[in-house]
Wavefront OBJ file of the C-alpha trace (Angstrom):
o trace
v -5.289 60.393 -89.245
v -8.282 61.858 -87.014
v -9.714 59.544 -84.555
v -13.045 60.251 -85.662
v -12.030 59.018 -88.975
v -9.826 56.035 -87.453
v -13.222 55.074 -85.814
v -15.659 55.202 -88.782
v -13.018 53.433 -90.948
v -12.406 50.684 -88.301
v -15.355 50.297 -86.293
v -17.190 47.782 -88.733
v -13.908 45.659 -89.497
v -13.520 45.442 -84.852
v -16.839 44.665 -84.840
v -17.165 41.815 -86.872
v -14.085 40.470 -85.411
v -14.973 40.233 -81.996
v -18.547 39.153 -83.068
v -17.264 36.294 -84.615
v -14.801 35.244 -81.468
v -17.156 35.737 -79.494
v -20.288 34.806 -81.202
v -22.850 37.027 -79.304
v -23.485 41.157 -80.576
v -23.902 42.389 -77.386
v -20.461 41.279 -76.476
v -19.006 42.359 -79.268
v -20.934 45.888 -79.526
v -19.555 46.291 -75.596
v -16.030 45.083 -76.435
v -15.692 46.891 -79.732
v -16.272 49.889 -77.657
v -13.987 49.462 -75.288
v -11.507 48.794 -77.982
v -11.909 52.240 -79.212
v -11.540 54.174 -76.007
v -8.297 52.289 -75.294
v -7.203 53.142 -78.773
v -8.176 56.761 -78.957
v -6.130 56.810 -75.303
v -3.537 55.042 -76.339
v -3.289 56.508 -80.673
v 0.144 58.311 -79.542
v 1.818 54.921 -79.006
v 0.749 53.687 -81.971
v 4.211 53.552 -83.860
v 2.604 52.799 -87.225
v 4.648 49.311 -88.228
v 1.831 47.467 -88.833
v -2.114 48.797 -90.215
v -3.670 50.361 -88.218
v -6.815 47.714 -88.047
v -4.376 44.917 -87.375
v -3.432 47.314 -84.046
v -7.111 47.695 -83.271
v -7.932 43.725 -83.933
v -4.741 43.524 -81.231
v -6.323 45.743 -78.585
v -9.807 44.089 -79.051
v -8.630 40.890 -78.815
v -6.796 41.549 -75.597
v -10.208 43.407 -74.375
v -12.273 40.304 -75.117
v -9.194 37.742 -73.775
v -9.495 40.455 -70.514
v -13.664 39.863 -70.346
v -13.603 36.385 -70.572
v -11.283 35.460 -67.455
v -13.021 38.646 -65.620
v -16.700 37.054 -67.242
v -15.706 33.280 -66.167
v -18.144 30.697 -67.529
v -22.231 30.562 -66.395
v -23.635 27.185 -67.637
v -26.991 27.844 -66.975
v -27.125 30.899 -69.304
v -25.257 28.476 -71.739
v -27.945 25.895 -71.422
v -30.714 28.079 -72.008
v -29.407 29.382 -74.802
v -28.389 25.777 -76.220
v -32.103 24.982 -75.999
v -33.744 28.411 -77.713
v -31.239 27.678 -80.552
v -32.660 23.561 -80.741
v -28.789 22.723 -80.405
v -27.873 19.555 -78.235
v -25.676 20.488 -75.242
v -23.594 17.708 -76.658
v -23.266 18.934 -79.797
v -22.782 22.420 -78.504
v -19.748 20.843 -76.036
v -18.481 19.363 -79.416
v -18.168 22.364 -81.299
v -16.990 24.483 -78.351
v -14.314 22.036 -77.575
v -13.568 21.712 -81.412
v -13.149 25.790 -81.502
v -10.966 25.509 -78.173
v -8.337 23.187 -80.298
v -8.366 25.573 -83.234
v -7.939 28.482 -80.944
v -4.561 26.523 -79.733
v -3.598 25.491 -82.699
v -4.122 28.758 -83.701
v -1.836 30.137 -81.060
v 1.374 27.758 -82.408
v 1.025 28.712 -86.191
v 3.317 31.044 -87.022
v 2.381 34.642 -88.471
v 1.268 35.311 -91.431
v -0.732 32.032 -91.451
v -2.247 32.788 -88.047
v -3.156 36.671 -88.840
v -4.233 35.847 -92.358
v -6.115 32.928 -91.045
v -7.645 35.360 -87.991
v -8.372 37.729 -90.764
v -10.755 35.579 -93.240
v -12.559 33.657 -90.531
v -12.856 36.152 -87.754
v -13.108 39.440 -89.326
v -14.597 38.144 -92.387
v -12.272 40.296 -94.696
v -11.960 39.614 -98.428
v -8.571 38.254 -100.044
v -8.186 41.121 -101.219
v -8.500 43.386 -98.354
v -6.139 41.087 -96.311
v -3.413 41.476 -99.052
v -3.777 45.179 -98.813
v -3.250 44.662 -94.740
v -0.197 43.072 -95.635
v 1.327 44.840 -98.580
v 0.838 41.314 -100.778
v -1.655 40.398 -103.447
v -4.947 39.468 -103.439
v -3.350 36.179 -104.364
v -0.634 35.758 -101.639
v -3.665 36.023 -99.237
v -5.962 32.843 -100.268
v -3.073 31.150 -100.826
v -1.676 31.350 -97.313
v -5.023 31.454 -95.832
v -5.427 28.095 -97.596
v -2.050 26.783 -96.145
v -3.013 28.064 -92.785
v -6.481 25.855 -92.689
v -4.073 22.718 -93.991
v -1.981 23.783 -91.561
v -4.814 23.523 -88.975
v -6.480 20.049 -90.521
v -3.349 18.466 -89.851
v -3.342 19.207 -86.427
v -6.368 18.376 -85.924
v -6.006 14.707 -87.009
v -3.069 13.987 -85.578
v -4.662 15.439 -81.822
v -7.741 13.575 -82.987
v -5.053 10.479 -83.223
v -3.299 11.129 -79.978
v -6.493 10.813 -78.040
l 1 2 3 4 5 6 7 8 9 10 11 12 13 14 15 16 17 18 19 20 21 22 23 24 25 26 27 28 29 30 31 32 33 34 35 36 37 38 39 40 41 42 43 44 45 46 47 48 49 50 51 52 53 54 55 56 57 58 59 60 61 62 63 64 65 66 67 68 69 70 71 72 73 74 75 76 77 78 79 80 81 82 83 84 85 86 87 88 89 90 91 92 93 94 95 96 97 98 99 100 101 102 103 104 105 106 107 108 109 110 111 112 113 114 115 116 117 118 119 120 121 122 123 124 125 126 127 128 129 130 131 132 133 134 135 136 137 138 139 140 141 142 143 144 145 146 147 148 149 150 151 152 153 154 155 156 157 158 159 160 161 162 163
């Protein structure tokens, strides 16, 4: 497949990933960018056992993993944000600390519950377009995206009981 082609297939699908980790457009705009340059330098190594969006999703992820320890955190950028948005910096903490658990969680669950999870909520993909991913049916994907969230509720109450 031509790059070009790669790029106008993909670019939407990175895009709305990495907007959705990171939850700002200018991030992800900057990111998905740089996910394409290290793709287009790095398509001969792609060995073509898995799709090719799942590879990209892998190389953005790892870009935006890379910007956040370079990035570090600002609070005071954070706080004026929290306030143009009318959100509580408590309630802000509370869902930033709830998406730091899922993100751990996240990181024990095994594949395909994890992917297919990453997928629906992240990337916003249909069921059907994560069964095509995976070679599986439009069905196979809601249900194991549905077992992935149980999977995830569960450990959520019992680390919401350990505390």
């Amino acid at each position: 497949m031509e790059f070009e082609k790669i790029y106008t297939t993909y670019f939407r699908d990175v895009f709305l990933y990495i907007r959705r980790l990171s939850n700002d457009e200018h991030i992800a705009e900057e990111i998905t960018s740089e996910t394409f340059f290290k793709a287009m330098n790095s398509i001969d190594s792609f060995r073509g056992d898995c799709d090719i969006r799942v590879w990209l999703c892998q190389i953005a992820k790892n870009c935006y993993y890379s910007y956040l320890k370079k990035a570090g955190r600002t609070d005071s950028i954070e706080d004026i944000e929290i306030a143009e948005q009318g959100v509580s910096l408590e309630e802000r903490l509370s869902q930033q600390d709830q998406a730091a658990q899922i993100q751990k969680i996240l990181h024990d669950i095994p594949d395909p519950y994890k992917e297919v999870f990453m997928w629906r909520v992240f990337a916003e993909l249909s069921f059907k377009q994560i069964g095509q991913i995976f070679g599986k049916s439009e069905n196979w994907a809601c249900v194991t995206y549905h077992r992935a969230r149980n999977k995830i509720k569960e450990r959520l109450e019992v680390d919401y009981h350990e505390e």
